[in-house]
C-alpha positions as CSV (number, residue, x, y, z in Angstrom):
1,X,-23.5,19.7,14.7
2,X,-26.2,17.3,14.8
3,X,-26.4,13.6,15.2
4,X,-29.4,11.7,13.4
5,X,-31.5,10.5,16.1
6,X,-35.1,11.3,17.7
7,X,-34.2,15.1,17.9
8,X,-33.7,15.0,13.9
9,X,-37.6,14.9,14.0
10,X,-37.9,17.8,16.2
11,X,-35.5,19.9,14.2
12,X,-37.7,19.7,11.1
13,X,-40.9,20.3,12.9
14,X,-39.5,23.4,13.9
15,X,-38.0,24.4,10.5
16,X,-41.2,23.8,8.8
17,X,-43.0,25.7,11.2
18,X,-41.0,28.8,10.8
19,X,-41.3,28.3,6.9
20,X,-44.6,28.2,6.8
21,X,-45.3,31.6,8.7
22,X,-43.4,33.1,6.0
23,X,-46.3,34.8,4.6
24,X,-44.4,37.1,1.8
25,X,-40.5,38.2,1.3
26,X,-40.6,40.6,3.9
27,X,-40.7,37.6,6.6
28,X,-37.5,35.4,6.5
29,X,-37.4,32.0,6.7
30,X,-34.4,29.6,8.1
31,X,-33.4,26.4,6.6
32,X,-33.0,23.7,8.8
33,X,-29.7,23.3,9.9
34,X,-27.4,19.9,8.5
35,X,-27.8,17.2,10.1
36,X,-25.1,14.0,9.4
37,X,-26.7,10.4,9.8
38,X,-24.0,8.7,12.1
39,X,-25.7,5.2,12.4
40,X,-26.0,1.9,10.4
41,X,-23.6,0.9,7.5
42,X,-20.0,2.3,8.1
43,X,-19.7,5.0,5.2
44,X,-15.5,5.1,6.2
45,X,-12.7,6.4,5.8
46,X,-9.0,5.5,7.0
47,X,-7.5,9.7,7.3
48,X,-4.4,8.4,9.4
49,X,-2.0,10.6,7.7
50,X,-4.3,13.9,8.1
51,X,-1.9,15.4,11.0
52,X,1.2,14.7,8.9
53,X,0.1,16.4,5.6
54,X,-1.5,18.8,7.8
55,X,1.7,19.3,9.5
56,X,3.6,19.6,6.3
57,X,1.1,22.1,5.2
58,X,-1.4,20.2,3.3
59,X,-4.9,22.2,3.0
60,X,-8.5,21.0,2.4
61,X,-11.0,23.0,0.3
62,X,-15.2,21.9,-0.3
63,X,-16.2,22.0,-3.8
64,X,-16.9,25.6,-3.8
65,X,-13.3,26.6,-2.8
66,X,-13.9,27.2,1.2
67,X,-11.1,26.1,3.1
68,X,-12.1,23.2,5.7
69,X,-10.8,21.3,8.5
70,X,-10.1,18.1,6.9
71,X,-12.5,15.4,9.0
72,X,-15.3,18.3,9.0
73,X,-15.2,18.3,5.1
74,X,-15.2,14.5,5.0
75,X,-18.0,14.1,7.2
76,X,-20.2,16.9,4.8
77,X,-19.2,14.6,1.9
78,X,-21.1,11.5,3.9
79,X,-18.0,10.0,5.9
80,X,-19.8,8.5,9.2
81,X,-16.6,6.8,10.6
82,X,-13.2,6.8,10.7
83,X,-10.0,4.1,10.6
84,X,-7.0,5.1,12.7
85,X,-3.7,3.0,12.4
86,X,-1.5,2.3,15.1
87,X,2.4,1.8,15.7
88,X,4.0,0.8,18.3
89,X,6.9,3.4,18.4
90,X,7.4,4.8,15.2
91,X,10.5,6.6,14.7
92,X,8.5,10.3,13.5
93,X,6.0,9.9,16.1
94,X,3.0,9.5,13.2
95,X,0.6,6.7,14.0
96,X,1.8,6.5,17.6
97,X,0.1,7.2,21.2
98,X,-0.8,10.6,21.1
99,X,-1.0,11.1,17.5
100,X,-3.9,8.5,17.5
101,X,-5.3,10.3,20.2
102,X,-5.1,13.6,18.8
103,X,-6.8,12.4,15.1
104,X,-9.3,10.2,17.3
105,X,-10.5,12.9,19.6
106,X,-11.7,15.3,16.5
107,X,-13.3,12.3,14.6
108,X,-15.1,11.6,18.1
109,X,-15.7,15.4,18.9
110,X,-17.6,15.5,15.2
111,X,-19.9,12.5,16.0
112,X,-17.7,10.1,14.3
113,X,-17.6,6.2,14.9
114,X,-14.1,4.7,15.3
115,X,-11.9,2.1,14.2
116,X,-9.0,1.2,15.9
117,X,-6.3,-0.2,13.7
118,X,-3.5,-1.9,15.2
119,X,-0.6,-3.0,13.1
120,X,1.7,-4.4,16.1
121,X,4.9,-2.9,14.3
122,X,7.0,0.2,14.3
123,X,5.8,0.9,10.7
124,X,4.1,-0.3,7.9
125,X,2.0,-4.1,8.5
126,X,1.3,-5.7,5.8
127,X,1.3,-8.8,3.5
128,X,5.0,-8.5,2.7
129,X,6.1,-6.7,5.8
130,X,5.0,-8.2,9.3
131,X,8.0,-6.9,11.2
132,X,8.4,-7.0,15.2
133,X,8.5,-3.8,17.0
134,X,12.0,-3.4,17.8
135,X,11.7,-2.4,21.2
136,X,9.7,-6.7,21.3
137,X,12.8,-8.5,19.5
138,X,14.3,-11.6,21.7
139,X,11.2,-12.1,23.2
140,X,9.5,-15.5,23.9
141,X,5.9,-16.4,22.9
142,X,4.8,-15.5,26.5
143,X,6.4,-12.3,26.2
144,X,5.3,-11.4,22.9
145,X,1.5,-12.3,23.9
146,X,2.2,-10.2,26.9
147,X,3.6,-6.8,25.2
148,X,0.6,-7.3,22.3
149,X,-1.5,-7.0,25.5
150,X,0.1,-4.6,27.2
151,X,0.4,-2.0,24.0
152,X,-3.4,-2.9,23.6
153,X,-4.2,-2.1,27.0
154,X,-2.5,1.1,27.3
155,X,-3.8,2.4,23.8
156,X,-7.4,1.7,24.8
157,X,-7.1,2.5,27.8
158,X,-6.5,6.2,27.0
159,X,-8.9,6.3,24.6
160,X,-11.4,5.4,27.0
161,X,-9.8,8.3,29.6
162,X,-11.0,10.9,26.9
163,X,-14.6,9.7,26.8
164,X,-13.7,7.4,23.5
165,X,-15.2,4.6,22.4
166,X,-14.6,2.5,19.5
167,X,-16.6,0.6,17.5
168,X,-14.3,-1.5,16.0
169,X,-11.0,-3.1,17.1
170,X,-8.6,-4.5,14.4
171,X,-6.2,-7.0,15.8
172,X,-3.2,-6.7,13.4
173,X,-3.0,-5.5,9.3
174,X,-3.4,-7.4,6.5
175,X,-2.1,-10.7,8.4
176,X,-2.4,-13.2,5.4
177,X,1.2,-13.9,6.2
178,X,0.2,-13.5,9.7
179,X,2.2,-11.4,12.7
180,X,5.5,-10.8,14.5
181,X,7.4,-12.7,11.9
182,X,10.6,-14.9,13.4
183,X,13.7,-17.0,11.8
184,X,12.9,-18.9,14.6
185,X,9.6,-21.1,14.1
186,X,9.2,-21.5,18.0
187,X,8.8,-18.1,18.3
188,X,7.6,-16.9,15.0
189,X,3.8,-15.9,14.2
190,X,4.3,-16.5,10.1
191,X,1.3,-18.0,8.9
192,X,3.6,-19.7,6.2
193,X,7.6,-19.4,5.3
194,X,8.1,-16.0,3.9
195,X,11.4,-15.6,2.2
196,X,12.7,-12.0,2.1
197,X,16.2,-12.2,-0.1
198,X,18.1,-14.6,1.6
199,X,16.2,-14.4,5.1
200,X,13.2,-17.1,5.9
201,X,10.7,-16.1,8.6
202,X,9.6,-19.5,9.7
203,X,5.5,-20.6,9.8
204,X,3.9,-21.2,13.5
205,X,0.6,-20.5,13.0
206,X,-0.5,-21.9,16.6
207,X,2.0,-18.9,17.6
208,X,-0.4,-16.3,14.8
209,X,-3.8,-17.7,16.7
210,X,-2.2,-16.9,19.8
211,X,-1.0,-13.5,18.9
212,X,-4.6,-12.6,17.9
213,X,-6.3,-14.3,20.8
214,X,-4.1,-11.6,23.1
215,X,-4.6,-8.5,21.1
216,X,-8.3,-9.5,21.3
217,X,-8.7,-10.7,24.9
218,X,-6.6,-7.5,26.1
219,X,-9.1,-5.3,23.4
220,X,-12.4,-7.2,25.1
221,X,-11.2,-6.2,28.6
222,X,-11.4,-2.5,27.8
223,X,-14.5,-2.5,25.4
224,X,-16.0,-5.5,26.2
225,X,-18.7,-4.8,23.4
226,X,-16.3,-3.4,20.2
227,X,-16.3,-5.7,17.6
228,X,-12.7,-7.2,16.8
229,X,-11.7,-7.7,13.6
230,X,-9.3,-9.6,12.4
231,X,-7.8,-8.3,8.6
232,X,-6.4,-9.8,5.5
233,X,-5.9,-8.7,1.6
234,X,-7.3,-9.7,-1.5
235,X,-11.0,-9.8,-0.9
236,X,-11.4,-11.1,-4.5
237,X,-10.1,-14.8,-3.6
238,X,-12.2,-16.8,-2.2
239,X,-9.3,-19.6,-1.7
240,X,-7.3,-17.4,0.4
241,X,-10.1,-16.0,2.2
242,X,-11.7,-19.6,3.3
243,X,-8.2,-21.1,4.2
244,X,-7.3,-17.8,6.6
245,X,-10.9,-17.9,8.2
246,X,-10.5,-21.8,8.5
247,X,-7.3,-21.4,10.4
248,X,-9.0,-18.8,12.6
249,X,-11.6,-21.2,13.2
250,X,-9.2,-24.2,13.9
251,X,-7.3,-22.6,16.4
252,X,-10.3,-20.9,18.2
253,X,-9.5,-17.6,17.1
254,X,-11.9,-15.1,19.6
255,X,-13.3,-12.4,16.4
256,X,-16.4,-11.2,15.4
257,X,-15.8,-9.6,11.7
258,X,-13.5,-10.8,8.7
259,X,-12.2,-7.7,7.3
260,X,-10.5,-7.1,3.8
261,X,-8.8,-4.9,1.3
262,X,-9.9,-4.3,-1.9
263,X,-7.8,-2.3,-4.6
264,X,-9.5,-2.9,-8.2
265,X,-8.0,-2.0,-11.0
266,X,-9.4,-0.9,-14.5
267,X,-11.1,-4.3,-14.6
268,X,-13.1,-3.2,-11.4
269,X,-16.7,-5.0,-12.0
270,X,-15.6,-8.6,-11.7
271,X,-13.3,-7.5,-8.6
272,X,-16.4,-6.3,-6.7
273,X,-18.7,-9.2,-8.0
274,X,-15.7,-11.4,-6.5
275,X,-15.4,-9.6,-3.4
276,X,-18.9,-10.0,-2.9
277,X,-19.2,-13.1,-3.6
278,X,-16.9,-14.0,-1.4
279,X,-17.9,-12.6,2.0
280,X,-21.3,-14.0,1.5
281,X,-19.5,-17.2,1.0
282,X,-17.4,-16.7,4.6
283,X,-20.4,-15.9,6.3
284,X,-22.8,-18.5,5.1
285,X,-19.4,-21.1,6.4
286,X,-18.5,-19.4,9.1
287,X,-21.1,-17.1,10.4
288,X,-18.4,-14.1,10.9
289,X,-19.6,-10.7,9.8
290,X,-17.5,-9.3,7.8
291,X,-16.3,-5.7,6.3
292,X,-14.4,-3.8,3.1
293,X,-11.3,-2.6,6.0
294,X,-9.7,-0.6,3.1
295,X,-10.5,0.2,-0.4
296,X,-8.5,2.3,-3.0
297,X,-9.0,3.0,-6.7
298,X,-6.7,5.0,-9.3
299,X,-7.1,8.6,-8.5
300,X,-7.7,9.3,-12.3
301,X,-10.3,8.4,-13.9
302,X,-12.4,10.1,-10.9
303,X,-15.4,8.8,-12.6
304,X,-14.2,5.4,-12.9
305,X,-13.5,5.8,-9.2
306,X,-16.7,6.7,-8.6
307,X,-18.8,4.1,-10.3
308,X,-16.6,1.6,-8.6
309,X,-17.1,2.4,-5.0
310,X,-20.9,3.8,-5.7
311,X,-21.7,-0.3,-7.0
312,X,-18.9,-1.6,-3.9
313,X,-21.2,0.3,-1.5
314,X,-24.2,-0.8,-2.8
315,X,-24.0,-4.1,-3.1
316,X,-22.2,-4.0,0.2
317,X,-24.9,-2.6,1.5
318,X,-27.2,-4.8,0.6
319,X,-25.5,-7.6,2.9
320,X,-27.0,-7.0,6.0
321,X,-23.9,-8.6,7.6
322,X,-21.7,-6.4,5.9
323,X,-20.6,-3.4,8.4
324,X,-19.7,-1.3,5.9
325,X,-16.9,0.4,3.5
326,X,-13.5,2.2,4.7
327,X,-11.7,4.3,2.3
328,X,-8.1,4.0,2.3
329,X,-6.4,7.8,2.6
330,X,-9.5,9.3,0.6
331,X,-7.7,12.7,1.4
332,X,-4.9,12.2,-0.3
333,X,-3.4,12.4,-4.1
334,X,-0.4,11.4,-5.7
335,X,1.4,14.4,-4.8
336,X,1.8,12.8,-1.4
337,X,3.8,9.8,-0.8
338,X,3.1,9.1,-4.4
339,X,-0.1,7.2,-3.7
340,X,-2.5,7.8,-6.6
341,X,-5.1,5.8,-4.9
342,X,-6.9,8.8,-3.2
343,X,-10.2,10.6,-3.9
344,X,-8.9,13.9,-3.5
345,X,-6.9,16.3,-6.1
346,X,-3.7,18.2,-5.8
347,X,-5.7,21.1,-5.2
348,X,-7.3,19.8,-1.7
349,X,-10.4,19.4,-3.2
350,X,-12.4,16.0,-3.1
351,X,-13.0,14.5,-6.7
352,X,-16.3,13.0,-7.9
353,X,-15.3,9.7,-6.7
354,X,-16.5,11.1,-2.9
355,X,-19.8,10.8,-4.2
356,X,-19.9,7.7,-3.7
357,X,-19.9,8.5,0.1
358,X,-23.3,10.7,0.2
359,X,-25.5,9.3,2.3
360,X,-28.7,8.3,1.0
């Protein structure tokens, strides 16, 4: 494997040297071997759940039928980075410690750049689920800032041990509704009431900035030159977007990159053109850069899927603030987990939608 960089240039010298003392077929010639552009905009994917299908027996195949390691096959197919989620102790061991380790040392061993994903939750972070780690209930604020720091530190930390070294560092998932949710508003890190049934997690969003400011602080102390990026849904509204990154702002919130999630629907051309729209409109009133942290579009159509991402990645592209484009679970289908958001089809083969991760 080859990285793009000076050597690149040497490498074709070389192969079209030997080309062109091929004087007739009885002289062979050799084509270059690939090289994989690494640098620039983030062509991503998130492929957190590759050890658990491949534990489960879940095998990847190129176009042409060859069986494939699963990162090695997303890299051909243009993939320059890769989003790993983290839990704090999840009860299958998927998403914790050493599975991130395991998943983050192949990505880096193939030349891969790295996102760090950190949902600060025994499971699933999201809009409608920002649960506490178990193992972090009954704590105070000062607590709670503490173990976001120390479960930081120590997943950093050995990263760096094995020679790792993200790029980017995402403090939290999807934290609209903010982090470390509470009944209790002194101690609660809503960013507004959420009601679950007949529960009401209270708003503190002093408590959110501060949650972030430690998962950040603790995240600068290891890689003092990663970008952190703080993450929220619906890249589409601009209202939502501009009120989050205005309570960041207000409460000195220490970031470097708005991220979002972006999952179109059949009506996907005014989705992007709102999405678009709107991180030029956060960076020209904020001056964050800013990133597509997950995207996801219905399995089927695969052309559909395709044309989508293709103009996403363009026009993200064209942004020079914009980092780049992270697939959410390309490798998957909706044989597994019944997400029918993936690029791949029940076969282990990518679809045509990967295309749209070729590098140019």
């Amino acid at each position: 494997m080859k990285i793009k960089n000076i050597f690149a240039t040497m490498i074709l010298v070389l192969s079209t040297a030997l080309m062109s003392c091929a004087s007739d077929d009885n002289t062979p010639s050799f084509p270059a071997d690939k090289t994989y552009d690494m640098t620039g905009f983030a062509r991503g994917a998130d492929a957190s759940w590759v050890t658990e299908m491949e534990k489960c027996g879940k095998k990847f195949y190129n176009a042409n039928g060859k069986e494939m390691d699963c990162l090695t096959l997303l890299r051909d197919l243009g993939v320059n980075s890769i989003r790993l989620r983290v839990w704090v102790n999840p009860t299958d061991g998927w998403n914790g410690k050493q599975d991130v380790l395991a998943k983050a040392i192949r990505a880096n061993n193939l030349g891969m750049r790295i996102m760090i994903d950190f949902h600060y939750s025994d499971s699933w972070a999201d809009p409608g689920q920002q649960y506490k780690p178990k193992a972090w209930e009954g704590k105070s604020v000062d607590e709670l800032k503490t173990a976001i720091a120390d479960h930081t530190n120590d997943i950093l930390s050995a990263l760096k041990e094995k020679g790792i070294t993200p790029e980017w560092i995402q403090i939290g998932n999807e934290t609209r509704s903010g982090m470390l949710w509470d009944t209790d508003a002194t101690i609660s890190g809503a960013a507004y009431d959420v009601t679950k049934g007949d529960v009401t997690y209270k708003k503190n969003i002093p408590n959110y900035a501060a949650f972030l400011n430690a998962g950040s602080a603790a995240a600068r102390a290891v890689f003092p030159k990663a970008k952190i990026v703080v993450h929220i849904d619906n890249g589409f509204d601009a209202s939502t977007s501009d009120w989050m990154a205005g309570i960041l702002k207000d409460n000195n919130v220490d970031y470097d990159v708005l991220g979002f999630s972006l999952y179109p629907t059949s009506d996907w051309t005014s989705t992007v053109a709102s999405c678009v729209a709107n991180m030029k409109a956060i960076n020209t009133k904020y001056g964050k850069e800013v990133m597509i942290a997950e995207v996801g579009m219905n399995e089927t159509p695969a052309d559909t899927a395709k044309a989508c991402l293709t103009e996403l990645m363009t026009q993200s592209k064209a942004i020079s603030y914009c980092l780049g484009v992270f697939y959410w679970e390309p490798e998957s289908n909706s044989s597994w987990n019944s997400y029918a958001k993936g690029a791949f089809d029940e076969t282990g083969k990518p679809t045509e939608a990967m295309d749209a991760f070729a590098a140019e």
